[in-house]
C-alpha positions in Angstrom: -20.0 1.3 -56.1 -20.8 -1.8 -57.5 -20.3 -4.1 -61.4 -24.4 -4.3 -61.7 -24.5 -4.3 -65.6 -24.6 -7.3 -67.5 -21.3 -8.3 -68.6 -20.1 -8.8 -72.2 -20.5 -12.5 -73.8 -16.8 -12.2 -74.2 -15.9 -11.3 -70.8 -18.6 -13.5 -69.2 -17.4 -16.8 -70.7 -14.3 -15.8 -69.4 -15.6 -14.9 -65.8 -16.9 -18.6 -66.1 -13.6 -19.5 -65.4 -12.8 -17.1 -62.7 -9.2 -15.9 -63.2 -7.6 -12.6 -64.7 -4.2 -13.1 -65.0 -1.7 -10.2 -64.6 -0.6 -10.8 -68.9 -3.7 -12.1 -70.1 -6.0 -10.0 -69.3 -9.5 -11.5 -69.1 -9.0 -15.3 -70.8 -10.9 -15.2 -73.6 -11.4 -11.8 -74.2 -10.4 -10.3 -77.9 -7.1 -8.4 -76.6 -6.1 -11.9 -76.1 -6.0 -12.5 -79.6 -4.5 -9.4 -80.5 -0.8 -10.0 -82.4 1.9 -8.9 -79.6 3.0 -5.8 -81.3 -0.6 -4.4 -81.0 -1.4 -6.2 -77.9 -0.5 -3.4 -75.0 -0.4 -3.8 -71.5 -1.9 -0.8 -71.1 -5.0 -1.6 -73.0 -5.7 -4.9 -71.4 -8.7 -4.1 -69.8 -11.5 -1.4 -70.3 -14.5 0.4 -67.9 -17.6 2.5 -68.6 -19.4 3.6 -66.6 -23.1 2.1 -66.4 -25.0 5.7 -66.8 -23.5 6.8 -69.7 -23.6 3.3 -71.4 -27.2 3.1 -70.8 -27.6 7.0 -72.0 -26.1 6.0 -75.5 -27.7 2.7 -76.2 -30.7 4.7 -75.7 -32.1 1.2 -75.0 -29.8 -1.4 -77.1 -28.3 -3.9 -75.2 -25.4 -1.6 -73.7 -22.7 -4.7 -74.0 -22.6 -4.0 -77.5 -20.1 -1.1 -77.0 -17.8 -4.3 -76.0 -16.3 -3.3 -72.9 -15.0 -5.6 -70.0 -17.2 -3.9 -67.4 -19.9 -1.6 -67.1 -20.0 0.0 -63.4 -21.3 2.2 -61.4 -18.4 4.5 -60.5 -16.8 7.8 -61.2 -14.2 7.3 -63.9 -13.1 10.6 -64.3 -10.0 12.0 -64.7 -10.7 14.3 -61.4 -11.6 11.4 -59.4 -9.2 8.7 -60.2 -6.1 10.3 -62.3 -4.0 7.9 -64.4 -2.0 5.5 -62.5 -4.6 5.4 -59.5 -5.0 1.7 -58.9 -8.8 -0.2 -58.8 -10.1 -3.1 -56.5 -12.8 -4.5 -59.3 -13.6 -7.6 -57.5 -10.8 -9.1 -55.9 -8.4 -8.2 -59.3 -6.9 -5.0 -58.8 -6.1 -2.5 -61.6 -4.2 0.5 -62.8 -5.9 3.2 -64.7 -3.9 4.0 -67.5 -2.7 7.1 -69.9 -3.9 5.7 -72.9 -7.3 7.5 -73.9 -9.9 5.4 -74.6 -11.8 6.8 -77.7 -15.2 5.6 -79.7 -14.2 4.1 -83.1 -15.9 3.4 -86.3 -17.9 0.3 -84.9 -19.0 2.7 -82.2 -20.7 5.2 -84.8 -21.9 2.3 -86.5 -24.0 0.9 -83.3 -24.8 4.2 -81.5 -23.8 6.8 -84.1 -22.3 9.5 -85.5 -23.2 12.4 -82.7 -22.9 9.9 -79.8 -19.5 9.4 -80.9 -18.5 12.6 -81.2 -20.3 13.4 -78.0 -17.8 11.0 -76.2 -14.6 11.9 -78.6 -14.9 16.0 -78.3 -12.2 17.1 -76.3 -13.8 19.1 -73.6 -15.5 15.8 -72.5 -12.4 14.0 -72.2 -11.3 14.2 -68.4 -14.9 12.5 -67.8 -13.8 9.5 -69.7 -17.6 9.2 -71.2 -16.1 6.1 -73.3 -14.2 4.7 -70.5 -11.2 3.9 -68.9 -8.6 1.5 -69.7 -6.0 -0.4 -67.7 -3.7 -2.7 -66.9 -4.0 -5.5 -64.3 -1.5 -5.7 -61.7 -2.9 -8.0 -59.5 -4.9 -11.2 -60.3 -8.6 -12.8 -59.0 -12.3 -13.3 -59.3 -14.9 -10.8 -60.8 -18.6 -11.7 -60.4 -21.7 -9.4 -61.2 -22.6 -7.5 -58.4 -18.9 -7.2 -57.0 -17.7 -3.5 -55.8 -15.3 -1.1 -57.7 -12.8 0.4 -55.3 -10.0 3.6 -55.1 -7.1 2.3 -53.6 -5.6 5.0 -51.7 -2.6 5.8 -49.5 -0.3 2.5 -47.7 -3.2 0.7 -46.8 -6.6 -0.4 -48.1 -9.2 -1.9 -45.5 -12.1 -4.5 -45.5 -15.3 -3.0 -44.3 -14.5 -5.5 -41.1 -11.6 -4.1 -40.5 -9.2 -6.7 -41.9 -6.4 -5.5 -44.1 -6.8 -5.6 -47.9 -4.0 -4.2 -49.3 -0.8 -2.8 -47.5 2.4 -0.9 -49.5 5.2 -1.0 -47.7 8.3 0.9 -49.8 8.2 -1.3 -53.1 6.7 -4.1 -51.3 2.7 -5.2 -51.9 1.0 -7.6 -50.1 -2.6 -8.3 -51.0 -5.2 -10.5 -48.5 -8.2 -11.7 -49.0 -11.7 -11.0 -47.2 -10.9 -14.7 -44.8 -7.1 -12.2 -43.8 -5.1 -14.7 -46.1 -2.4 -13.3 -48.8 -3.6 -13.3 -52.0 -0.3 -11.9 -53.7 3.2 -10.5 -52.3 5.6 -8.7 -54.8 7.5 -6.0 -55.5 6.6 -3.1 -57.5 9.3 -0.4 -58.9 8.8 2.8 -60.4 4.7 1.6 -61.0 5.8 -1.8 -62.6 5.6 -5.0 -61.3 9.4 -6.1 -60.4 11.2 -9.5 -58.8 9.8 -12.0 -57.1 5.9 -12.4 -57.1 3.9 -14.9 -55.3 -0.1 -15.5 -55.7 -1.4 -17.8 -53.2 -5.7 -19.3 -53.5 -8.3 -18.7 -51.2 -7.2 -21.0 -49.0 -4.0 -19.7 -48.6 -2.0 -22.1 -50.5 0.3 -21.4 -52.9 -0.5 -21.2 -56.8 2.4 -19.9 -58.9 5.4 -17.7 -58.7 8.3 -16.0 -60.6 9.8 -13.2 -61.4 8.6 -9.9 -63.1 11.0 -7.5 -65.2 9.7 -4.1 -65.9 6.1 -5.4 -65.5 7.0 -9.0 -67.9 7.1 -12.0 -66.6 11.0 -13.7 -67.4 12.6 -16.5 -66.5 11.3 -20.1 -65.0 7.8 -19.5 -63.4 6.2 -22.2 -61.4 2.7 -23.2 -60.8 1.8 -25.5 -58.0 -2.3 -27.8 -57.9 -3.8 -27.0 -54.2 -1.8 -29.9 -52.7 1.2 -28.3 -53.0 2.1 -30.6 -55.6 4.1 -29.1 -59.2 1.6 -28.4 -61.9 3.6 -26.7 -64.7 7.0 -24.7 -65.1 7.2 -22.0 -67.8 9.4 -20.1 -69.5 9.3 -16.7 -70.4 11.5 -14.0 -72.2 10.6 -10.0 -72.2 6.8 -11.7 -70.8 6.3 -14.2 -73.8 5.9 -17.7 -73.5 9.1 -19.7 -75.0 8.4 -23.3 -73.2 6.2 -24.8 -70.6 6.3 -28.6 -68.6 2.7 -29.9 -67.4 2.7 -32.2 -64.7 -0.4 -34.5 -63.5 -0.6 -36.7 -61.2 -0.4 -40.4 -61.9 -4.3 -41.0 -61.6 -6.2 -39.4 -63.0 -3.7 -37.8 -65.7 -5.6 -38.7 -69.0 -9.2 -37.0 -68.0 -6.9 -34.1 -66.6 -4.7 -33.8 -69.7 -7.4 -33.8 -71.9 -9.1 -31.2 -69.9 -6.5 -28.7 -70.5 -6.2 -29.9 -73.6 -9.8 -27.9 -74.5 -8.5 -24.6 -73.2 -7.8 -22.3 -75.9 -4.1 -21.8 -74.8 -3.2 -24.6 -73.2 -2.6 -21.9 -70.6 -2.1 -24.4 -66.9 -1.4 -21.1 -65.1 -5.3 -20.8 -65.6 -6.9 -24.2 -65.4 -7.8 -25.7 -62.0 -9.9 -28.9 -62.2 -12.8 -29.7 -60.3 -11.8 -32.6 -58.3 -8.6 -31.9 -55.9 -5.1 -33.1 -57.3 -3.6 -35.7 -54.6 -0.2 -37.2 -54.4 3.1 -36.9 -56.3 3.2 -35.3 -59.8 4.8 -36.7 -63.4 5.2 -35.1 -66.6 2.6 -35.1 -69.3 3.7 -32.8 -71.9 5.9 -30.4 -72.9 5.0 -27.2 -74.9 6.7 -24.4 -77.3 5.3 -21.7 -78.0 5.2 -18.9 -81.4 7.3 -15.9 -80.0 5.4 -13.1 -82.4 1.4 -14.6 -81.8 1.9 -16.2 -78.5 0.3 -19.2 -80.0 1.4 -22.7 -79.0 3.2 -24.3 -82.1 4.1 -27.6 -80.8 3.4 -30.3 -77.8 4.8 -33.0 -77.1 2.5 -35.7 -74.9 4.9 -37.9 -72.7 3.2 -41.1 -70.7 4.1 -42.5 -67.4 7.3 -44.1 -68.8 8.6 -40.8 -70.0 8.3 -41.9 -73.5 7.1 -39.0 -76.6 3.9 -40.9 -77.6 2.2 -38.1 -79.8 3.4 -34.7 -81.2 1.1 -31.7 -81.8 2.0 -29.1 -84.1 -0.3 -25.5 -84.9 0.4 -23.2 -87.5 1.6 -19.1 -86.2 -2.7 -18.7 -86.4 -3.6 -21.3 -84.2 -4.7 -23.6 -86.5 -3.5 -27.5 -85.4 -1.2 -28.9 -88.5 -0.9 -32.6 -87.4 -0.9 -35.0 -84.9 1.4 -37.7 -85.2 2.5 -40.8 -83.0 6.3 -41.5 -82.1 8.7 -42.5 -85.0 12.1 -43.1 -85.0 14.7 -44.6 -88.3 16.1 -48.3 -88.0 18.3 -48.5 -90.8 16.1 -48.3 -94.2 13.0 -48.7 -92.2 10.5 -46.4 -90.1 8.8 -48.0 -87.0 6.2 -46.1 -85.9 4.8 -46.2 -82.8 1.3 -46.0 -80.9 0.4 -46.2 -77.3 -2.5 -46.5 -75.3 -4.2 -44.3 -72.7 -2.5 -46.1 -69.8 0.6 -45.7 -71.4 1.7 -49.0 -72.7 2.4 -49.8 -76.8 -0.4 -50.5 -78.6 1.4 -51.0 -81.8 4.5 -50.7 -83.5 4.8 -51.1 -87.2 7.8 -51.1 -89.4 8.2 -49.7 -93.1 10.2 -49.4 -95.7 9.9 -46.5 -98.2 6.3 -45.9 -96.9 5.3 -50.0 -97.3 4.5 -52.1 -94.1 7.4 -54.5 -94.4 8.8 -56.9 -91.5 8.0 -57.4 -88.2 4.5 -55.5 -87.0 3.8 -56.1 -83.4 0.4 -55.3 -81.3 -0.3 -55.1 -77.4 -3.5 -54.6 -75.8 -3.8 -52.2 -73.0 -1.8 -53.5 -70.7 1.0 -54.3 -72.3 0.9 -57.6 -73.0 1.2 -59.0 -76.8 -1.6 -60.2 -78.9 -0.5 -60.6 -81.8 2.4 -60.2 -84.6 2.5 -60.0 -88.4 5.3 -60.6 -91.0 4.6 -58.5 -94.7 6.9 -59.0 -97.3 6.5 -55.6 -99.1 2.9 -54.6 -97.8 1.9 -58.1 -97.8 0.8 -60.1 -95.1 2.5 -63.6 -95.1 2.2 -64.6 -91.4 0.6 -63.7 -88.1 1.6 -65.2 -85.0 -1.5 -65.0 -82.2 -1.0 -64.6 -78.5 -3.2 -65.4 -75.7 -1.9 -64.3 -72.6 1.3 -63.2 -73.6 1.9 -67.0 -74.9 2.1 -67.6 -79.0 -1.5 -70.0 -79.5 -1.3 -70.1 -83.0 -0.1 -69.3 -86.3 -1.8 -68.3 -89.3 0.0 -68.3 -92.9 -1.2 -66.3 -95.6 -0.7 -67.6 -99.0 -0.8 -66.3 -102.4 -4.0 -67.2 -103.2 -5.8 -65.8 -100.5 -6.1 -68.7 -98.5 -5.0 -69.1 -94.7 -3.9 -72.2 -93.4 -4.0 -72.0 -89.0 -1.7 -73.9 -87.0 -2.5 -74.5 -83.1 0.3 -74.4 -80.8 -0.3 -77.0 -78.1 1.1 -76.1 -74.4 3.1 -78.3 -72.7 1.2 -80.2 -69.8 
């Protein structure tokens, strides 16, 4: 049986980026967004089947009932009871106990007696509004992919190969090419210890440790050359803190890449050009312990230095951006730096005035120029060329600048 429905715009944007992670469900997708109280594990994902969606919409577009997948497959209590696990893809899933019911917005697309067709209770071991679950086991989803029943220690590849194989608490999961996919533990149906998840190719991509089903602790993520790409922190599954690493070149274009993601989620994001050689520090992250949300970053550049701080609200809504500032006795200096790291300025104030020494670098960290105020006024600027003071220009009450050449020695 196979996904051959067109997929809800939710869930397709996020099969775009081709990852279901084992908290996140599909990235993007509304439960996402949900606040953590409300946002069960057990709801993450949802299933209809494909005849019955098409039998309501009575010819609407069926994604409008706003599932993750519509399939072609027996959801039925009979045929897979709660707990039975799913291959959809190469993502694997457990059917849950929660019963998935028609709502209001439901009545209000299809109506009042296909809702109650689908909610009456003699109906409810066919699961005619769907199935939901929980993922256990992370991958790629693309229309057209099968729907499997995982059944007994071992789960085969139509060639043969081993797909999935139980062994006690232990589960290892391979690919179609006989790599792992994933290796963990599983204890009394949740996930538990150590888990690994490895890419097509074999290599390694993150790993940590699972309480209870949560992620907790230090988890690592690794780019495709083996090199670190972030370490987070969890507590009972939520994010408290995360480092991203990039490497030296190209860590701007890669940064700001991320940067677009809704989450700022690296556990997720794989560029399109291969990550070679050693790793540094771009940012670090805190995140809101009740919405999940990020609420501040901090971006560091290649000399380790804090050059800007983010800051988001508990709704996800970005505060400010500021540069680097730091107290020098009755006066702020504030600092700004370039893309490649260097200063580009750093200005000095007193009680919110420009006031003594102001000093500007181009790019590459050489000086250009520096300016003298006297309580927000300018009185002199000292030009650079080179690195080496060329002139001087005085500005004097009147408005007028008088420029005085500095002559190299021979």
């Amino acid at each position: 049986m196979h996904i051959n429905a067109r997929l809800p715009e939710h869930g397709h944007r996020a099969l775009k980026e081709a990852r279901v992670m084992c908290e996140t469900g599909l990235l993007s997708d509304e439960w996402n967004r949900q606040p953590e109280p409300v946002r069960l594990a057990s709801r993450q994902v949802t299933l209809m089947e494909l005849s019955v969606a098409r039998l309501i919409a009575d010819g609407q577009p069926i994604e409008t009932a706003g599932d993750n997948f519509y399939v072609d497959f027996d959801l039925s209590v009979e045929h897979i009871p709660t707990g039975s696990l799913l291959r959809v893809g190469s993502v694997i899933l457990q059917v849950s106990a929660d019963v998935h019911r028609g709502c209001e917005k439901f009545s209000k697309r299809f109506g009042q007696d296909a809702l109650m067709w689908v909610n009456e209770k003699k109906h409810r071991a066919r699961r005619l509004r769907g199935t939901l679950c929980k993922v256990v086991g992370p991958g790629l989803v693309c229309l057209g992919d099968s729907v499997q029943h995982i059944r007994g220690n071992e789960l085969r590849y139509p060639n043969g190969k081993v797909w999935i194989a139980v062994s006690g608490e232990r589960v290892v999961a391979h690919g179609e090419n006989g790599l792992r996919e994933a290796e963990g533990y599983v204890v009394k149906g949740c996930q538990h210890g150590l888990w690994r998840y490895y890419r097509s190719t074999g290599t390694l991509h993150m790993e940590g440790q699972y309480r209870a089903g949560l992620r907790e602790g230090r988890w690592l993520g690794h780019w495709a050359s083996g090199e670190r790409a972030w370490l987070m922190r969890y507590e009972a599954g939520c994010r408290v803190s995360g480092e991203f690493y990039t490497p030296m070149e190209p860590r701007d274009r890669l940064l700001a890449e991320a940067l677009t993601m809704e989450t700022f989620a690296f556990d997720s994001f794989e560029p399109e050009d291969p990550v070679i050689g050693p790793t540094i520090l771009v940012a670090r992250a805190t995140y809101n312990q009740t919405t999940g949300h990020i609420a501040s970053l901090e971006l560091v550049n290649t000399a380790g230095i804090v050059t800007h701080t983010r800051t988001w609200r508990d709704d996800g809504e970005e505060i400010c951006t500021s540069p680097q500032t730091r107290s020098d006795g009755a006066w702020t200096v504030r600092t700004e730096f370039h893309a490649t790291g260097f200063r580009a300025c750093e200005e000095r104030r007193r009680d919110g005035i420009l006031d003594g020494d102001s000093s500007y670098w181009d790019d590459e960290g050489i000086i250009e120029r520096l300016c003298v105020y006297e309580e927000g006024e300018l009185k002199v600027t000292r030009h650079y060329t080179d690195g080496v003071l060329s002139s001087m220009s005085l500005h004097l009450p009147d408005g007028s600048v008088r420029v005085s050449e500095m002559r190299r020695a021979a």
